[in-house]
N, CA, C and O of each residue as an XYZ file, in Angstrom:
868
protein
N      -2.560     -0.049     14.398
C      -1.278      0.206     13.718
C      -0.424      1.066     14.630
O      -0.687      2.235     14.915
N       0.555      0.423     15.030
C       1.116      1.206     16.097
C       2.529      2.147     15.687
O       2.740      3.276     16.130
N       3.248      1.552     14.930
C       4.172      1.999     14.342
C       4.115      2.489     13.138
O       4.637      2.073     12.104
N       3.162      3.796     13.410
C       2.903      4.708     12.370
C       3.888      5.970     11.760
O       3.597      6.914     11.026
N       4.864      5.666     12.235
C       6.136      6.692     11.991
C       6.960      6.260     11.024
O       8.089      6.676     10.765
N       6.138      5.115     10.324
C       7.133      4.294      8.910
C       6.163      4.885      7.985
O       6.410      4.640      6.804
N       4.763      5.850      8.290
C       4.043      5.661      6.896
C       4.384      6.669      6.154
O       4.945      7.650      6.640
N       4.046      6.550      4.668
C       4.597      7.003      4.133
C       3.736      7.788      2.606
O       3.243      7.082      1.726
N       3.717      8.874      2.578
C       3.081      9.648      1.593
C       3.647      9.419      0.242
O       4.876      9.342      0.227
N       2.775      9.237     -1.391
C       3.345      9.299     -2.140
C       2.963     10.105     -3.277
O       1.826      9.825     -3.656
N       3.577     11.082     -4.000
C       3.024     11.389     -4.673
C       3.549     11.181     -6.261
O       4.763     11.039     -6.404
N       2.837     11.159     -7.263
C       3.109     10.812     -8.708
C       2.179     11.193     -9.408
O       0.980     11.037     -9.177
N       2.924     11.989    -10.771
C       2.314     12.849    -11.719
C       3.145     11.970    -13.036
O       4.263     11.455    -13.035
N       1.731     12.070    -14.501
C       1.812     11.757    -15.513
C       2.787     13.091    -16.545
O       2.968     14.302    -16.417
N       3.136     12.235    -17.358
C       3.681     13.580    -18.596
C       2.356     14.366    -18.678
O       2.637     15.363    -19.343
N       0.891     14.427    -18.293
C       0.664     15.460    -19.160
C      -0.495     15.677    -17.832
O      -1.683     16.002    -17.811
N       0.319     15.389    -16.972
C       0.022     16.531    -15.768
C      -1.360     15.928    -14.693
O      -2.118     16.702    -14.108
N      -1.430     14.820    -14.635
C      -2.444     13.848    -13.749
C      -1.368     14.218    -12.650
O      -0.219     14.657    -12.602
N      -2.365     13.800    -11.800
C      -1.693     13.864    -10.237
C      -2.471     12.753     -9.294
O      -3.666     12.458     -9.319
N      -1.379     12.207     -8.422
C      -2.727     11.479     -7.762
C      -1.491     11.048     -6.144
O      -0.266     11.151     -6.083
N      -2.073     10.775     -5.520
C      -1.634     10.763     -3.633
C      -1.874      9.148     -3.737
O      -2.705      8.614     -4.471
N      -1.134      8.600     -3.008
C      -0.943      7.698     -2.642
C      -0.022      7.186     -1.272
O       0.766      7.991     -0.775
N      -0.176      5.717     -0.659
C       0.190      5.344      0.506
C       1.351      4.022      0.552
O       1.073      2.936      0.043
N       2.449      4.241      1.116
C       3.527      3.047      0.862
C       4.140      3.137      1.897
O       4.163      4.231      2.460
N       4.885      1.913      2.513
C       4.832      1.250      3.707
C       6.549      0.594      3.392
O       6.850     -0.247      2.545
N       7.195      1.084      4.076
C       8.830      0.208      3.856
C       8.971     -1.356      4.461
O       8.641     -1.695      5.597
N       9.437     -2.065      3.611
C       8.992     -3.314      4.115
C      10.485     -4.107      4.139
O      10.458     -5.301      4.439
N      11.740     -3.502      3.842
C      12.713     -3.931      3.936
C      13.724     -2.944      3.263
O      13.470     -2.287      2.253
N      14.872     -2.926      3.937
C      16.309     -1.789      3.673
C      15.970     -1.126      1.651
O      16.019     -1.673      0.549
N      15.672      0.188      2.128
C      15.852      0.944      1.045
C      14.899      0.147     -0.060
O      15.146      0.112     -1.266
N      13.545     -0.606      0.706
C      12.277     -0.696     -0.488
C      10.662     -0.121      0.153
O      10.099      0.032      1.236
N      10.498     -0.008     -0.767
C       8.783      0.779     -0.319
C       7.875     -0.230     -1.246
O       7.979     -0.632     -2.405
N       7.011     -0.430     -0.266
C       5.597     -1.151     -1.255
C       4.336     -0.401     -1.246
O       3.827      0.162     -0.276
N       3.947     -0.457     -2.315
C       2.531      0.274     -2.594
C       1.799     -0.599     -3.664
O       2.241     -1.701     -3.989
N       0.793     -0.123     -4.136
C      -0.009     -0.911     -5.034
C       0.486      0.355     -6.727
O       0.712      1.509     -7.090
N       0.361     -1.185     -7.180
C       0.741     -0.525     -8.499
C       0.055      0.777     -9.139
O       0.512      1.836     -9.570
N      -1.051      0.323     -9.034
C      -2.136      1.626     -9.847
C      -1.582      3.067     -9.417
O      -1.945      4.116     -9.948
N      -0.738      2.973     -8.473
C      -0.857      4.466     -7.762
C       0.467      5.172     -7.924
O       0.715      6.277     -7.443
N       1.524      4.240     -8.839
C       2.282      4.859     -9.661
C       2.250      4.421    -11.482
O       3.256      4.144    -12.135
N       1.192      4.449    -11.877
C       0.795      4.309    -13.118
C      -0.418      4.818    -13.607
O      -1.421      4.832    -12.893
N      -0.417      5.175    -14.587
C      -1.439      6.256    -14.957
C      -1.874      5.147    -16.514
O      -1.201      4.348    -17.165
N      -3.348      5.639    -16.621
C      -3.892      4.979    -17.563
C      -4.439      5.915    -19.195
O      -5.628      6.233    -19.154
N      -3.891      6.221    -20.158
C      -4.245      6.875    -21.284
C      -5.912      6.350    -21.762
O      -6.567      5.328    -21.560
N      -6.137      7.520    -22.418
C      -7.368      6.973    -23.406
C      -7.683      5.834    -24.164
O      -8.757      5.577    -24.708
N      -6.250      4.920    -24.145
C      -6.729      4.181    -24.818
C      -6.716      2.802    -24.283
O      -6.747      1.678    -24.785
N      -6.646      3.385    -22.839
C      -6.099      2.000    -21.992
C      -5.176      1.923    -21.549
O      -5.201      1.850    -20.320
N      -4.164      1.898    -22.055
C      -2.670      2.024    -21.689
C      -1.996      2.459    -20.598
O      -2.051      3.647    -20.281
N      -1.373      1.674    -19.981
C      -0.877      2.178    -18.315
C       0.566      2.830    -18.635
O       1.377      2.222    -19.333
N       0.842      4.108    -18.083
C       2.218      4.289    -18.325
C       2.761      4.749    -16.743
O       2.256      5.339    -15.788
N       4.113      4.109    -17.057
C       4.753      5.109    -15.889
C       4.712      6.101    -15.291
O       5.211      6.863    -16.119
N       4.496      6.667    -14.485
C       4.466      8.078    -14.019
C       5.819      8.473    -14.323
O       6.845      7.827    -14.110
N       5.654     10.013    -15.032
C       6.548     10.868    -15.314
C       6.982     11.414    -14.164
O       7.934     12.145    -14.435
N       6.681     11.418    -12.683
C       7.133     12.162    -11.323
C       7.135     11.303    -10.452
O       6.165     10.594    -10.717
N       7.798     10.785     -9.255
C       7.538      9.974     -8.153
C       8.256     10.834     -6.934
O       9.413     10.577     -6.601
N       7.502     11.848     -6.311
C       7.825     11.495     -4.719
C       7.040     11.135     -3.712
O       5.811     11.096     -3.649
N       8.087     10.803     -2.709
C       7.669     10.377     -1.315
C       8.130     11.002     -0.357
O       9.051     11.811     -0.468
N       7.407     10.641      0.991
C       8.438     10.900      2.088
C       7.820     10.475      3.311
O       6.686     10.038      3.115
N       8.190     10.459      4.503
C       7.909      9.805      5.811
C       7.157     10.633      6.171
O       7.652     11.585      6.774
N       5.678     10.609      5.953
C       4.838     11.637      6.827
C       4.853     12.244      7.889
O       4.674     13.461      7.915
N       5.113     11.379      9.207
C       5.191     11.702     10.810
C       6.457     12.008     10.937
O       6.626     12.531     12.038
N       7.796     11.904     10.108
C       8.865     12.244     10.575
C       9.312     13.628     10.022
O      10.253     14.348     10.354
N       8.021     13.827      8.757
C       8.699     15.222      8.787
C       9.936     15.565      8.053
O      10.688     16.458      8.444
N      10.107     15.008      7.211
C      11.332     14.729      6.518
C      11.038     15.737      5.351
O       9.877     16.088      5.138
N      11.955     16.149      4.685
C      11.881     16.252      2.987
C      11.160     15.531      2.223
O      11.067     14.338      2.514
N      10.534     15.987      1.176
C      10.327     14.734      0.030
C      11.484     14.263     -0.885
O      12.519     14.924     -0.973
N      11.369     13.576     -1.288
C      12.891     12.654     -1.646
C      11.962     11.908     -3.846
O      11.055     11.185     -4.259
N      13.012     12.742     -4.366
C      12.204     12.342     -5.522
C      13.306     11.358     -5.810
O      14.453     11.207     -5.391
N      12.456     10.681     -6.770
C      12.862      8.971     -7.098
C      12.665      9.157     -8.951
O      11.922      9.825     -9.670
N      13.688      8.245     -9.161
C      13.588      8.330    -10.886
C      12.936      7.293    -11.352
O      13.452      6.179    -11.253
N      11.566      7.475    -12.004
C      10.639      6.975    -12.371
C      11.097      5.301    -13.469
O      10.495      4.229    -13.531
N      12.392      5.775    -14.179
C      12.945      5.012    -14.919
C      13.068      3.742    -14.636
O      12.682      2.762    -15.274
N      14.011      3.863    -12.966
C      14.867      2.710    -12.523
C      14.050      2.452    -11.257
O      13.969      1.229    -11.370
N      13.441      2.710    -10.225
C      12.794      3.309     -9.213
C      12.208      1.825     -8.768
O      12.409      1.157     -7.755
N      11.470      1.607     -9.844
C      10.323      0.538     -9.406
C      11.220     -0.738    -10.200
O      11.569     -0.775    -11.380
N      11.479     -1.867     -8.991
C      12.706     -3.153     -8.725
C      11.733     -3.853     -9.004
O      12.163     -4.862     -9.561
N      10.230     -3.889     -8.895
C       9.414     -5.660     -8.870
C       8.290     -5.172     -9.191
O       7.769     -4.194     -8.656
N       7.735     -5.975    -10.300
C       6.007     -5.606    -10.285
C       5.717     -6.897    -11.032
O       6.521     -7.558    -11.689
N       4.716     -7.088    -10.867
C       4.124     -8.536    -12.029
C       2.844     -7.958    -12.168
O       2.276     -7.075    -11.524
N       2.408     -8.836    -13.427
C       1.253     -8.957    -13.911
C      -0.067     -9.478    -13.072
O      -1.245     -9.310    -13.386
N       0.333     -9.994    -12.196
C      -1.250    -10.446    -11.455
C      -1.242     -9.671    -10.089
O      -1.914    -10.032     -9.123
N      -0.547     -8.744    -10.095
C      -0.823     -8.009     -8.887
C      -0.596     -6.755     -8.788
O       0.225     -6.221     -9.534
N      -1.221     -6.118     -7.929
C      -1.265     -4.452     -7.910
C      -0.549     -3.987     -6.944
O      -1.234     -3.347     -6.146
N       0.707     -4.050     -6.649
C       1.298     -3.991     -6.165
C       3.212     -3.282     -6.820
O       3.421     -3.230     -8.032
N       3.803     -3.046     -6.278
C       4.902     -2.603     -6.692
C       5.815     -2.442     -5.723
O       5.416     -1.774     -4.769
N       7.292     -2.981     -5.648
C       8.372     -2.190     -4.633
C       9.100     -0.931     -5.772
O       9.231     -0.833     -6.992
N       9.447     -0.112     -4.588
C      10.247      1.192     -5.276
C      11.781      0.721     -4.636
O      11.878     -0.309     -3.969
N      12.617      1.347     -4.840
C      13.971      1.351     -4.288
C      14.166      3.241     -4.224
O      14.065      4.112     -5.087
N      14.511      3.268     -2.622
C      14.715      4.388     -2.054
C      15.276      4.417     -1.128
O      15.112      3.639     -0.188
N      16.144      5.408     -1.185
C      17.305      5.692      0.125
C      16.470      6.153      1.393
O      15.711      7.118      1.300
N      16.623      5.434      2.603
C      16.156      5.755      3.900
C      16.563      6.564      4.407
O      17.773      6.636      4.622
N      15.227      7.994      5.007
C      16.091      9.068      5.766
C      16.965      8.224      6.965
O      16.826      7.040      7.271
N      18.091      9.412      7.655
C      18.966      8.413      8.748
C      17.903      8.233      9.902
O      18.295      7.314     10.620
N      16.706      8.757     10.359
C      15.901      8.922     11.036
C      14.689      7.817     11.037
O      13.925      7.634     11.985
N      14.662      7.054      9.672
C      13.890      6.522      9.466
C      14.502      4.493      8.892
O      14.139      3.778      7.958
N      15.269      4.332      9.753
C      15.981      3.158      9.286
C      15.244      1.810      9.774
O      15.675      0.678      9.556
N      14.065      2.123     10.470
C      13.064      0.947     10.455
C      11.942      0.310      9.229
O      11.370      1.062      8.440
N      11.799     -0.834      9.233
C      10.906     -1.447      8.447
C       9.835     -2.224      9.085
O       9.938     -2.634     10.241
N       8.602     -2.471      8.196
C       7.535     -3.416      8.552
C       7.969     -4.652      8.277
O       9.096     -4.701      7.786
N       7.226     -6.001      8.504
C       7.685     -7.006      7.906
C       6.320     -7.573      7.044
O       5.149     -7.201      7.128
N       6.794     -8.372      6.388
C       5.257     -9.338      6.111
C       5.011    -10.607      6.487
O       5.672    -11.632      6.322
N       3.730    -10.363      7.139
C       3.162    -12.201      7.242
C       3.026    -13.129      6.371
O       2.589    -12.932      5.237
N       3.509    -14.590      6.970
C       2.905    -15.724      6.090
C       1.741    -16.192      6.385
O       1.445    -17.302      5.943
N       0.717    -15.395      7.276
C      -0.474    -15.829      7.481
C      -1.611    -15.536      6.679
O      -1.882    -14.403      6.280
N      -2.386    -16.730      6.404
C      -3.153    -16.473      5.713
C      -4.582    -15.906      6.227
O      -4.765    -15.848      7.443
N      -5.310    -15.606      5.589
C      -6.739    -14.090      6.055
C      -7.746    -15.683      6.604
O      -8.087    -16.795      6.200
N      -7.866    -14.620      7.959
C      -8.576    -15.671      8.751
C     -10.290    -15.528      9.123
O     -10.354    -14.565      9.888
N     -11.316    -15.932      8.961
C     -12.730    -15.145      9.431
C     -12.442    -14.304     10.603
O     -11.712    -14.672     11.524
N     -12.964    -13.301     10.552
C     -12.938    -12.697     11.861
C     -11.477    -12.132     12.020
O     -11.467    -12.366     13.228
N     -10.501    -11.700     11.848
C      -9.188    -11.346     11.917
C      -9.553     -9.469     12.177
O     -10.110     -8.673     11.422
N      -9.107     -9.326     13.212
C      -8.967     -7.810     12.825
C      -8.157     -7.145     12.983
O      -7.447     -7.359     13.966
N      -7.834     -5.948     12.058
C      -7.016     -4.890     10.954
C      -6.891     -3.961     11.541
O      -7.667     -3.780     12.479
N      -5.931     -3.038     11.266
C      -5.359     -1.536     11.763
C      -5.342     -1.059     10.549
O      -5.690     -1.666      9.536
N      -4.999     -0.129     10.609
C      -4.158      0.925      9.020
C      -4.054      2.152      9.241
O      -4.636      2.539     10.254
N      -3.289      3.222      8.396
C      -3.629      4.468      8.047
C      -3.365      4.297      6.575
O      -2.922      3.276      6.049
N      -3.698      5.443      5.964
C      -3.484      5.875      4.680
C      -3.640      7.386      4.194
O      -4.344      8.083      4.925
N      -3.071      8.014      3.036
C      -3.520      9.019      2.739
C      -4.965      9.524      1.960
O      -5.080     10.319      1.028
N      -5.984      8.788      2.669
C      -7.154      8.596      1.198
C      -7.916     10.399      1.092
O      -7.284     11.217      1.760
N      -8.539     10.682      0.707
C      -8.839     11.705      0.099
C     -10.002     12.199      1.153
O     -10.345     13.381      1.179
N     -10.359     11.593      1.684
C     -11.279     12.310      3.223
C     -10.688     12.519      3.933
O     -11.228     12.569      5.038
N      -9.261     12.780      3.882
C      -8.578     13.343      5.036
C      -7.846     14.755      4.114
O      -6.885     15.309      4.648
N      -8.333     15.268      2.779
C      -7.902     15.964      1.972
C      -7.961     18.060      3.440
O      -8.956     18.618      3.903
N      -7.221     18.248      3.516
C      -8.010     19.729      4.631
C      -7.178     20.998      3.471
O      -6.015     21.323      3.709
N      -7.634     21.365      2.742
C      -7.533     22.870      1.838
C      -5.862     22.289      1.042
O      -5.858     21.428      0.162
N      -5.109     22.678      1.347
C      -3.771     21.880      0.220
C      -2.570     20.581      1.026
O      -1.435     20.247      0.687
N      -3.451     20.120      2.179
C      -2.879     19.105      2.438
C      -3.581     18.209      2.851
O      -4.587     18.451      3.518
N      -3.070     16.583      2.439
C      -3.739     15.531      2.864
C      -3.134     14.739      3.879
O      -2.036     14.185      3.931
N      -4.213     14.812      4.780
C      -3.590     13.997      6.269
C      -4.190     12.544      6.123
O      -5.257     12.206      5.610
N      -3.024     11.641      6.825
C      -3.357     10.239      6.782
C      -4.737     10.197      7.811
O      -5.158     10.959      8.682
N      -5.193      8.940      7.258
C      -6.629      8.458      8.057
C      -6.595      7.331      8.525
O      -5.934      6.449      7.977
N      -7.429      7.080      9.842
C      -6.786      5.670     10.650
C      -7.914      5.073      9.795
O      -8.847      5.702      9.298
N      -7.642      3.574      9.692
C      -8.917      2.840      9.153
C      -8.789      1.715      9.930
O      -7.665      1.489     10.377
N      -9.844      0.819     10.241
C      -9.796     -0.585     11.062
C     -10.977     -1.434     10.615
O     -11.824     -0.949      9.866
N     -11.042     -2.422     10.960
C     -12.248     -3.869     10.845
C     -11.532     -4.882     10.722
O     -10.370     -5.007     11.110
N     -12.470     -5.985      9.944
C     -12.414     -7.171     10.630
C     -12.048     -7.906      9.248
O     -11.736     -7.241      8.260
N     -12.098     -9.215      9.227
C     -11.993    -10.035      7.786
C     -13.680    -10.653      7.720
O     -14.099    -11.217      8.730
N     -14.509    -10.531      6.622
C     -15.582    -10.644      6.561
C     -16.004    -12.373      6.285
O     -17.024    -13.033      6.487
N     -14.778    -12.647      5.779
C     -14.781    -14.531      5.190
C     -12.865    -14.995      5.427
O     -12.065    -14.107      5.723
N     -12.559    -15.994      5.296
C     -11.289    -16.334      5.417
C     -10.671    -16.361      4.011
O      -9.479    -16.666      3.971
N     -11.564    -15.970      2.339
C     -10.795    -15.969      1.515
C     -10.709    -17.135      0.847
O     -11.204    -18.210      1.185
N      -9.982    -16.864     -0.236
C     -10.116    -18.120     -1.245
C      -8.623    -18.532     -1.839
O      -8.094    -18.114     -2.869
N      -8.207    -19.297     -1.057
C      -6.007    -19.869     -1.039
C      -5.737    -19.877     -1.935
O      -4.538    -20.134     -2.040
N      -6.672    -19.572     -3.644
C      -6.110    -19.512     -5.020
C      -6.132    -18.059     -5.048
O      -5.739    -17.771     -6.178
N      -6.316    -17.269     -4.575
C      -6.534    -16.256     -4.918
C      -5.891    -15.078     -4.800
O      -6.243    -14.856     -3.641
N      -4.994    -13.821     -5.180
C      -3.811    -13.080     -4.641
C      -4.479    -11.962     -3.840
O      -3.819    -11.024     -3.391
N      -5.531    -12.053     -3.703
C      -6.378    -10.801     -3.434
C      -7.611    -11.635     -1.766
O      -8.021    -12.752     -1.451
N      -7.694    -10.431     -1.298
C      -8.698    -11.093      0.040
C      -9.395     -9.668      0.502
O      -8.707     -8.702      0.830
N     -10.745     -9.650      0.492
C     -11.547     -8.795      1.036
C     -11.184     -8.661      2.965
O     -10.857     -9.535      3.769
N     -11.432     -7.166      3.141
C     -11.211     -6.707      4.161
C     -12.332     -5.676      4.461
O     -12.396     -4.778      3.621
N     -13.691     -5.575      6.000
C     -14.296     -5.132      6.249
C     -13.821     -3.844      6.965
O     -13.038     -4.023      7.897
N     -14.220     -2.417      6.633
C     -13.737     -1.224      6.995
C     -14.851     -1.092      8.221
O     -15.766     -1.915      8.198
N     -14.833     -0.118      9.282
C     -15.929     -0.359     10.402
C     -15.978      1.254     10.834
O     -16.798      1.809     11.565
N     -14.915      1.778     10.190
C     -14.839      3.081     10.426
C     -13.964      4.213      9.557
O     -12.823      4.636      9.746
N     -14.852      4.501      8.636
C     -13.987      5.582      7.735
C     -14.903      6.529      6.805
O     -15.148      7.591      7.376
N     -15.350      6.445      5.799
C     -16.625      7.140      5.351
C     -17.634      6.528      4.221
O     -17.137      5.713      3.443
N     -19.017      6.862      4.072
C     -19.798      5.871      3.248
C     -19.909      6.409      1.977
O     -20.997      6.372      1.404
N     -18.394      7.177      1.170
C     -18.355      7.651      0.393
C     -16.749      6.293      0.409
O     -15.913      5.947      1.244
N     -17.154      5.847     -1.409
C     -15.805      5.207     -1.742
C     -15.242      6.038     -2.292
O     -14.067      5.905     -1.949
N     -15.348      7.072     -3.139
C     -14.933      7.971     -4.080
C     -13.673      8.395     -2.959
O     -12.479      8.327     -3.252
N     -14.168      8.816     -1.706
C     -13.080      9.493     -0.334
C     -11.979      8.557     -0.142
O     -10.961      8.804      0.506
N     -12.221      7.566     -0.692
C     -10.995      6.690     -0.222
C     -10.048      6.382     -0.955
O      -9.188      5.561     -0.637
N     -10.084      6.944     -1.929
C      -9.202      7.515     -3.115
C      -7.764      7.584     -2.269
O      -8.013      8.315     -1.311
N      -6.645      7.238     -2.205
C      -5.273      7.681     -1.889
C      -5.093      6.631     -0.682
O      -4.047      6.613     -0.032
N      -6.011      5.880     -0.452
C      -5.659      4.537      0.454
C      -4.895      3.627     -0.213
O      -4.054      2.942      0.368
N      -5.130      3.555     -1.472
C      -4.013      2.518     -2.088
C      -2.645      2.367     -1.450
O      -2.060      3.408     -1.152
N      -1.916      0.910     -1.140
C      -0.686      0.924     -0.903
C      -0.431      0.928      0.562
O       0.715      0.783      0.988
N      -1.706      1.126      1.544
C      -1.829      1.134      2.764
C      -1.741     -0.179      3.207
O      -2.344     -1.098      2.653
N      -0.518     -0.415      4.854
C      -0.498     -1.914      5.049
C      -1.927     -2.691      5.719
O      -1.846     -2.451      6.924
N      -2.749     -3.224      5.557
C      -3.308     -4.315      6.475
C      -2.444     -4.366      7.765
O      -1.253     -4.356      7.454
N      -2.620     -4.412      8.981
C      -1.714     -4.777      9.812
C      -2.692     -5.277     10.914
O      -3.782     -4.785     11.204
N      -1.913     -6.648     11.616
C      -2.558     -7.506     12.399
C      -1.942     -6.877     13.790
O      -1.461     -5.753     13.646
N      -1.895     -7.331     14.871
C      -1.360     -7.420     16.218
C       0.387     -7.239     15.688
O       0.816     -7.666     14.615
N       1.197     -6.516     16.723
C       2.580     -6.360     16.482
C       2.900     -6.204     14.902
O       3.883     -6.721     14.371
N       2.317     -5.728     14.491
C       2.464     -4.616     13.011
C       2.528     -5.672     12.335
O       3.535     -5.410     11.678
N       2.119     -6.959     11.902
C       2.295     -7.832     10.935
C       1.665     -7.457      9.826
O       0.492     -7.084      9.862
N       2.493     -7.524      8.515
C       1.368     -6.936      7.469
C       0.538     -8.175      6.671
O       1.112     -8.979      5.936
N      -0.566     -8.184      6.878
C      -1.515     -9.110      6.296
C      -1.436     -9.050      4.689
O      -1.255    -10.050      3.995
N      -1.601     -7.710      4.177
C      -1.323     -7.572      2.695
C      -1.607     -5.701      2.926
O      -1.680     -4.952      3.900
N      -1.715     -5.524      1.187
C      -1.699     -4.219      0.992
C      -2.484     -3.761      0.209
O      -2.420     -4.095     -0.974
N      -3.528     -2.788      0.706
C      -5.027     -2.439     -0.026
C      -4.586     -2.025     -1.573
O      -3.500     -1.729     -2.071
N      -5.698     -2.122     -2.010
C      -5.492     -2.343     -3.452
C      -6.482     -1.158     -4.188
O      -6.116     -0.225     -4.903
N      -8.038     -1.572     -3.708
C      -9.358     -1.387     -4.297
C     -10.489     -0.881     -3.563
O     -10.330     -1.133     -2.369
N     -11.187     -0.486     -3.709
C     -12.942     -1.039     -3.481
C     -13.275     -1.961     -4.220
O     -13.054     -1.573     -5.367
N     -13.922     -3.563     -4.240
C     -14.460     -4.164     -5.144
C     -15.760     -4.160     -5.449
O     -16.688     -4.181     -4.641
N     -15.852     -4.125     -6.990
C     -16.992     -3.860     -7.163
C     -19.000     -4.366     -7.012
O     -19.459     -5.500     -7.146
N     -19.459     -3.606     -6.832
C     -20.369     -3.856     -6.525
C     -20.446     -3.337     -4.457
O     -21.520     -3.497     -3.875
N     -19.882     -3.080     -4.100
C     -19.556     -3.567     -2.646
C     -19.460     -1.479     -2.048
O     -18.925     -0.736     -2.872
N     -19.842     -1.005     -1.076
C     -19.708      0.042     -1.065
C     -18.120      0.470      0.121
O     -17.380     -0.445      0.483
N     -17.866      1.935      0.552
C     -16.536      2.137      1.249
C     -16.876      1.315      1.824
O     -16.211      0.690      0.999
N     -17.558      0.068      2.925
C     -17.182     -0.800      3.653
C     -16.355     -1.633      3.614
O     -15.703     -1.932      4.615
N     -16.144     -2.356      2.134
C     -15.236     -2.966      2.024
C     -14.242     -2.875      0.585
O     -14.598     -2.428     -0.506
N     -12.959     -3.415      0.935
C     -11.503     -2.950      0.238
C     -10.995     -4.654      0.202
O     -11.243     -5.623      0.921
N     -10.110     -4.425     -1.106
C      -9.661     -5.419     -1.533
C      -8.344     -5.320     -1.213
O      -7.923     -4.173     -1.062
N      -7.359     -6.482     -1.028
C      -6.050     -6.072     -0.318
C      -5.107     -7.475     -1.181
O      -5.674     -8.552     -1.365
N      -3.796     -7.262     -1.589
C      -3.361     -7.693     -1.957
C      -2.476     -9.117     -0.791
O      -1.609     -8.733     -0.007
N      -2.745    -10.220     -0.835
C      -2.318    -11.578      0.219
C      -0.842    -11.022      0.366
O      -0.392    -10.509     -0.658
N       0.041    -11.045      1.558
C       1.319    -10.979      1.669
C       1.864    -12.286      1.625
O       3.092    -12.345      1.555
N       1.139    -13.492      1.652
C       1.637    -14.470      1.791
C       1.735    -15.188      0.095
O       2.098    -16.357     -0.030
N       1.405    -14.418     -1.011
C       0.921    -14.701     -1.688
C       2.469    -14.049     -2.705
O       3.436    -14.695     -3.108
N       2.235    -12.933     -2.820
C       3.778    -12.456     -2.948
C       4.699    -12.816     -2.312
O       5.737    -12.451     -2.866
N       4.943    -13.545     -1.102
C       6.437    -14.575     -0.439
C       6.213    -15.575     -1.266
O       7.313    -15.974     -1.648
N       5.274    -16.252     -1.790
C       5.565    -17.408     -2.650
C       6.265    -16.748     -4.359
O       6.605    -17.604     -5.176
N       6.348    -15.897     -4.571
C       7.302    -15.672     -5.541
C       8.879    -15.159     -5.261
O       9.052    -13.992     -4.911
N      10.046    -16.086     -5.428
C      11.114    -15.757     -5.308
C      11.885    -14.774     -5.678
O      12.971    -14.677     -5.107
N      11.540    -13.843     -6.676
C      12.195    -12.713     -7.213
C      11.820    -11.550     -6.172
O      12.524    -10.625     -5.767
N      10.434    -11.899     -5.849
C       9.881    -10.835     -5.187
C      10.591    -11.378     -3.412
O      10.434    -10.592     -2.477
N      11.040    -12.213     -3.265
C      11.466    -12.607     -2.331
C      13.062    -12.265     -2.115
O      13.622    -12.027     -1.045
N      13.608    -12.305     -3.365
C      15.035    -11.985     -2.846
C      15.757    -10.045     -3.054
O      16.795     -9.402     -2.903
N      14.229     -9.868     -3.511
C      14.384     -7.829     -3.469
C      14.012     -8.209     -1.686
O      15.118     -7.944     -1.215
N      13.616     -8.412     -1.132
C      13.034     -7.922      0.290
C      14.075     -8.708      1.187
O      14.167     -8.550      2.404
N      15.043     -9.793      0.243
C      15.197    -10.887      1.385
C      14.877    -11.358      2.612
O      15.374    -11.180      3.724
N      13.774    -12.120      2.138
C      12.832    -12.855      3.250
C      12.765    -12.465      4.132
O      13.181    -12.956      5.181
N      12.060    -11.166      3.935
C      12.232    -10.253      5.375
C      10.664    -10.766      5.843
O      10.009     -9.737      5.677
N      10.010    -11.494      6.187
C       8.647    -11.454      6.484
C       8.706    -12.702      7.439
O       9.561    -13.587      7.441
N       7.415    -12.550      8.388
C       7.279    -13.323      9.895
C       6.640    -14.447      9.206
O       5.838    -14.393      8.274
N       7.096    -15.431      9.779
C       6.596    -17.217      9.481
C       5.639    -17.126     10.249
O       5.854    -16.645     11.362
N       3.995    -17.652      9.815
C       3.144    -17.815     10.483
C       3.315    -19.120     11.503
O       3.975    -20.143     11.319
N       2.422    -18.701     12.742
C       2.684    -19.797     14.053
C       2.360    -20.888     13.566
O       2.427    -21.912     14.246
């Protein structure tokens, strides 16, 4: 992941005071993508609600945090995916974006990343963590979701807590998709990642980003 000066810290708190870190990646003028879970909080009784707090900010640039109104904030989300764009004003410093691939997860493909996950937690701040590997299978073309092999990060999943929302990224920053999970049964080796090519096939979600994403060769 070479162009690590787009990543981006997030943080979001519930009305009754949850807190949780999270990782989002600008993927086109004044939008941020992350995975849903990591601005939604879940009640006792199930129930996902909005986060009552949303900030962010450009980790490596050092910027301010920039709070966002939880109300209007989040432009796209659907039901079959964990995923979310925010709408946020770009520092002037920070007017670059990632793009997304139309390629689909190949055997053997290998991954970059950082994220903010929780093994990089040092006394009251959390530093991003590089993560890398490979694709363990090529995936299943019905499917919005594709396993991704980690090769270096820790054999604690619980630590990887705040990776959510982190890009997949291939050669020349292409984003493959955007981590989601640990799936279950499966230990920190491997993470579930949301298909980027999978979200370009929906048009709504296509004309918030306007087709900002690389056509596979």
């Amino acid at each position: 992941m070479r162009d690590n000066e787009l990543l981006i810290e997030i943080f979001a708190a519930s009305a009754d005071k949850q807190l949780q870190i999270s990782t989002g990646y600008p993927i086109a003028p004044d939008c941020v993508i992350t995975a849903r879970h990591a601005v939604f909080f879940e009640d006792a009784t199930g129930y996902n609600h909005r986060a009552a707090q949303i900030e962010l900010r450009w980790h490596y640039l050092k910027g301010d945090w920039i709070a966002l109104n939880p109300a209007n904030c989040i432009v796209w989300q659907h039901d079959d995916f964990d995923v979310v764009l925010l709408r946020c004003p770009f520092p002037e410093n920070a007017q670059r974006y990632g793009r997304l691939s139309q390629q689909r997860p190949q055997l053997g493909m290998e991954w970059g990343s950082e994220g903010f996950a929780e093994v990089g937690q040092r006394g009251n701040t959390r530093l991003p963590v590089k993560f890398w590997g490979d694709m363990p299978n090529a995936g299943n073309a019905d499917q919005n979701t594709f396993v991704v092999r980690v090769k270096a990060s820790t054999d604690n999943r619980d630590l990887l807590q705040g990776i959510s929302g982190a890009p997949v990224m291939l050669q020349h920053d292409e984003i493959l998709g955007i981590i989601e999970s640990c799936p279950a049964h499966f230990d920190a080796e491997r993470l579930h990642a949301t298909a980027s090519y999978q979200l370009l096939q929906i048009s709504e979600f296509r004309q918030h980003i306007k087709s900002n994403s690389i056509e596979s060769s």
